[in-house]
LUMFIRO-69777 format. One line per 10 residues: for each residue x, y, z of N, C-alpha, C, O. Coordinates in nm, 3 decimals, padded with zeros to 5 digits, m for minus. Layout:
N
X,Y,Z,X,Y,Z,X,Y,Z,X,Y,Z ~ ...
END
This chain:
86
m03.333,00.962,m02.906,m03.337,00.835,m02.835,m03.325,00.721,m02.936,m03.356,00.743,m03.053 ~ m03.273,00.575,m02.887,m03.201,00.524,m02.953,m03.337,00.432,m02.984,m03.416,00.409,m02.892 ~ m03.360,00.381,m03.117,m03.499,00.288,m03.129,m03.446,00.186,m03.184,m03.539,00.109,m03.206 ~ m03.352,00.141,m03.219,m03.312,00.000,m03.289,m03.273,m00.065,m03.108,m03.253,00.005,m03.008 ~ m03.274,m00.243,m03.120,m03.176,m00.329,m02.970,m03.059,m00.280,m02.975,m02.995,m00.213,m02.893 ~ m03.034,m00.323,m03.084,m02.845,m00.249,m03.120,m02.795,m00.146,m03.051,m02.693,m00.141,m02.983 ~ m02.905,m00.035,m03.083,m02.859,00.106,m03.073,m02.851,00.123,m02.926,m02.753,00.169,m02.868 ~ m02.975,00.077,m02.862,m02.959,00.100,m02.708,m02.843,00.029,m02.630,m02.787,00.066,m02.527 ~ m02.820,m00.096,m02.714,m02.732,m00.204,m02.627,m02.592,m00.114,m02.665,m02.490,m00.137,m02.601 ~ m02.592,m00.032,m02.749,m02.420,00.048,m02.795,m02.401,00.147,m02.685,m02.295,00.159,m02.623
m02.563,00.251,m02.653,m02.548,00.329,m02.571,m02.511,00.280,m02.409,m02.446,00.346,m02.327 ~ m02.557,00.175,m02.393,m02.550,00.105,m02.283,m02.364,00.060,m02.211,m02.311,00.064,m02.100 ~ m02.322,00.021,m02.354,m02.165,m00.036,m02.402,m02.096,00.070,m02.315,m02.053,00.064,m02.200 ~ m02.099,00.199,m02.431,m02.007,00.291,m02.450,m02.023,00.392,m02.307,m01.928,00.467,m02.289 ~ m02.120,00.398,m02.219,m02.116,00.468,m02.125,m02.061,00.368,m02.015,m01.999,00.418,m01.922 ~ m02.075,00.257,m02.017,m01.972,00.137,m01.949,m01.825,00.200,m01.938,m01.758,00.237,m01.842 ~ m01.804,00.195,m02.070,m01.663,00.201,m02.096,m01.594,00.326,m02.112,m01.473,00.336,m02.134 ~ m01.688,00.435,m02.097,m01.600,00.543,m02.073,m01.585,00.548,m01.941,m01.495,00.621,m01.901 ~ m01.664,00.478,m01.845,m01.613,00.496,m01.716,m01.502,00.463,m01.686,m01.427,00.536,m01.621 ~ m01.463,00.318,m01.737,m01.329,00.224,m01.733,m01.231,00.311,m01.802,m01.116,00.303,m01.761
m01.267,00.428,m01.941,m01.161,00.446,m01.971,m01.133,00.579,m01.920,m01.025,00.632,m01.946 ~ m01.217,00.633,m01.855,m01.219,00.723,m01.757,m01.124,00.712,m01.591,m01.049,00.790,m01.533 ~ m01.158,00.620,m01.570,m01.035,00.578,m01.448,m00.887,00.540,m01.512,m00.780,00.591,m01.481 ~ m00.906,00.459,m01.590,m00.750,00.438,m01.690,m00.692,00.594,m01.680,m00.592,00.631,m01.619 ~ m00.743,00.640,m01.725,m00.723,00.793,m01.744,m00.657,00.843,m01.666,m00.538,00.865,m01.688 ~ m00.722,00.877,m01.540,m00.714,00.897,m01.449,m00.600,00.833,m01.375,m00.507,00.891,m01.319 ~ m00.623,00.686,m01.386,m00.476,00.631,m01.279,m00.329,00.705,m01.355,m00.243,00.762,m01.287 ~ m00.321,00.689,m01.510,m00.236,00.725,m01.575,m00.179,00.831,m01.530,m00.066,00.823,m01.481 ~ m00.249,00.955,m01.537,m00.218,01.051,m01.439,m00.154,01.090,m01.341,m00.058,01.164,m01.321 ~ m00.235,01.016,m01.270,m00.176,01.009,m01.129,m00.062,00.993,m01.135,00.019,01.085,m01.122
m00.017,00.814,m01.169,00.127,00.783,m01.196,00.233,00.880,m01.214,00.331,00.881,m01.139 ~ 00.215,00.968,m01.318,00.271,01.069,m01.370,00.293,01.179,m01.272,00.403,01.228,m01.245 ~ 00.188,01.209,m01.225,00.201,01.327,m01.141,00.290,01.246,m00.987,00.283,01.329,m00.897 ~ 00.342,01.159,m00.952,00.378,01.111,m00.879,00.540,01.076,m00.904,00.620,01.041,m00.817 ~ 00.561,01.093,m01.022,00.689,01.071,m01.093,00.758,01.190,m01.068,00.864,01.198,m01.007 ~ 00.678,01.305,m01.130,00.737,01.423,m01.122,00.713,01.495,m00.967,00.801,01.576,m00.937 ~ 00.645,01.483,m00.904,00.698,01.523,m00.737,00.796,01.467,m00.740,00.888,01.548,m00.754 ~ 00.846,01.318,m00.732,00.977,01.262,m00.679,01.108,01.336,m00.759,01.211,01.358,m00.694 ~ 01.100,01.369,m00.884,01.167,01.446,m00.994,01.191,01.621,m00.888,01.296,01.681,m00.868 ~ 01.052,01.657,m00.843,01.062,01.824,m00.786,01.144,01.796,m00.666,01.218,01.889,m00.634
01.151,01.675,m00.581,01.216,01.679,m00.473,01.369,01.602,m00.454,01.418,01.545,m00.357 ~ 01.429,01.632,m00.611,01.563,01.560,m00.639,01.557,01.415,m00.567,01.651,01.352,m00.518 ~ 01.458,01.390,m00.572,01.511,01.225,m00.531,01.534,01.117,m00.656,01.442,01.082,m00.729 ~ 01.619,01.088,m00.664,01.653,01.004,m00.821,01.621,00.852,m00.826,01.601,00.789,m00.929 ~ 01.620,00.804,m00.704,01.589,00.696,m00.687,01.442,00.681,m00.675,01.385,00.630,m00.771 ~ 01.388,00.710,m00.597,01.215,00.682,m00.585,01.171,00.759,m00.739,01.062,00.724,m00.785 ~ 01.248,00.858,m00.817,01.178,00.875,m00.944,01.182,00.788,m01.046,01.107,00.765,m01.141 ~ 01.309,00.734,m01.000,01.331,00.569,m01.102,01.235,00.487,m01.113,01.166,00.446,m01.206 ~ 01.244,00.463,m00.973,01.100,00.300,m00.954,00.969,00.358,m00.978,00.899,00.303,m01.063 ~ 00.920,00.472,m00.911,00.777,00.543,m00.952,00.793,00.550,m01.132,00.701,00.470,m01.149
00.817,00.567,m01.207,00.910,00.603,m01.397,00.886,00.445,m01.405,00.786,00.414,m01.470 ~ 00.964,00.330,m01.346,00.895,00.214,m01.405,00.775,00.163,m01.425,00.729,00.101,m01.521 ~ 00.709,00.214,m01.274,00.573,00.151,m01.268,00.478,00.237,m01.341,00.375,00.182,m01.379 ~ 00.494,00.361,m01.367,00.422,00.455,m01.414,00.431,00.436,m01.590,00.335,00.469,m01.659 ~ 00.544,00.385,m01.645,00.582,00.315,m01.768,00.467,00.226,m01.810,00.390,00.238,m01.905 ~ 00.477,00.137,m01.718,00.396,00.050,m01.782,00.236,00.093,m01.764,00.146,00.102,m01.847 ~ 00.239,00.110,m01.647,00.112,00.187,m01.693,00.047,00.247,m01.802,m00.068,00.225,m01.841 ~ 00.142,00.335,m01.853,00.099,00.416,m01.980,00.102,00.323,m02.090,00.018,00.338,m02.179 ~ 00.214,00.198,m02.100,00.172,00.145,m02.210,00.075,00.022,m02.241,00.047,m00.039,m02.345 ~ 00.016,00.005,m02.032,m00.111,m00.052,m02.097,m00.220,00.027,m02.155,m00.301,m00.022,m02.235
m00.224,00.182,m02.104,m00.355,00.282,m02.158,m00.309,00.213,m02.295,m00.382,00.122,m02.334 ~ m00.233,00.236,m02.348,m00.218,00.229,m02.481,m00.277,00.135,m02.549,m00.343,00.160,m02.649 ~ m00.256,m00.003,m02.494,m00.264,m00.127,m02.576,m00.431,m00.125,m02.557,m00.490,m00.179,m02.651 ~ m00.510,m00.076,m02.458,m00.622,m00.083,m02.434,m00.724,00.053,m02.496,m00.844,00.071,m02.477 ~ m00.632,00.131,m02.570,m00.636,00.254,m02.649,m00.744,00.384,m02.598,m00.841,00.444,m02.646 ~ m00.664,00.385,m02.470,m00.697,00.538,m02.410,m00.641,00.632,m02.430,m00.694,00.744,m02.425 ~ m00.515,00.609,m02.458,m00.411,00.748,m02.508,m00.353,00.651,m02.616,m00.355,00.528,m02.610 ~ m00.285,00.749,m02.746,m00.217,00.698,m02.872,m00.080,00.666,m02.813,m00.053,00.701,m02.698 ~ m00.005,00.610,m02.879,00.123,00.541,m02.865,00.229,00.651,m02.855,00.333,00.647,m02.789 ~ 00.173,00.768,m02.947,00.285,00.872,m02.972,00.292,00.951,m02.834,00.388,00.970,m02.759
00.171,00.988,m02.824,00.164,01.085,m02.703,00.197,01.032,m02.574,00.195,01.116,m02.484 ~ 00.237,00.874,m02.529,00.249,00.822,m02.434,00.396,00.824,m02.449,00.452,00.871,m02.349 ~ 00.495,00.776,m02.567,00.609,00.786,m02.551,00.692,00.899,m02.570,00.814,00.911,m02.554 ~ 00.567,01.018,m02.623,00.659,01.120,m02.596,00.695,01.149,m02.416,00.810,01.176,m02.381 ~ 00.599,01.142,m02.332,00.607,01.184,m02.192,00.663,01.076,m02.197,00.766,01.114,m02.252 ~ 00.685,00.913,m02.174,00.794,00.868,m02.098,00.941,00.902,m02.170,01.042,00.860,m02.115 ~ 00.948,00.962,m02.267,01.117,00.995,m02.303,01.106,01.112,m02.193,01.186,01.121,m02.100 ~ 00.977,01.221,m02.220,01.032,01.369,m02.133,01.058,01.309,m02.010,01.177,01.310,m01.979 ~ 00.966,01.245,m01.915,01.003,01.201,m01.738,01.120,01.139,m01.755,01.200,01.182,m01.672 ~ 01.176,01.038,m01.840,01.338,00.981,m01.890,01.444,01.119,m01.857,01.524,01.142,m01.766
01.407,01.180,m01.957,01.535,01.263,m01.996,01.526,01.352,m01.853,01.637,01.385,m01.809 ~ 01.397,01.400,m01.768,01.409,01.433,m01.651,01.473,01.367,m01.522,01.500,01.434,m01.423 ~ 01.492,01.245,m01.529,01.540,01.180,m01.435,01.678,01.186,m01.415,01.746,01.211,m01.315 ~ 01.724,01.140,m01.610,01.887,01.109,m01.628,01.956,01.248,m01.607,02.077,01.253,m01.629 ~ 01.880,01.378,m01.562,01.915,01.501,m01.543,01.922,01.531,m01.402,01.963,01.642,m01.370 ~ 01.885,01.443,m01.305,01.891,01.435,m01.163,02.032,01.460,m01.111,02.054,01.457,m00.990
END
């Protein structure tokens, strides 16, 4: 148990914010998994616009540093190169 103000006010912080970065998480996901149904059901168009919005998504996780930069643009090149294969 935490005995310094500091220490408690960090524990206090960081379980805040894994919740937030816990849903980030989570929406990210989703996005994704919503990309690729439209991808399983050859639709090229709704995988386009779902691929934009799901884009940025991932590169706000990023800027807000829930997922690294690398691992986010590797999946939007893979859902890319899945689409332009439609």
């Amino acid at each position: 148990m935490a005995n310094h103000k500091s220490a408690k006010s960090r524990i206090v912080r960081n379980n805040k914010r894994a919740i937030i970065n816990g849903a980030r998480r989570s929406r990210v996901r989703t996005f994704i998994k919503k990309v690729e149904a439209a991808i399983a059901a050859g639709d090229k168009e709704l995988a386009t616009t779902t691929f934009k919005i799901a884009e940025s998504e991932m590169m706000r996780a990023v800027r807000k540093g829930v997922f690294a930069m690398n691992t986010m643009s590797r999946k939007v090149s893979r859902l890319s190169h899945k689409i332009k294969a439609l």
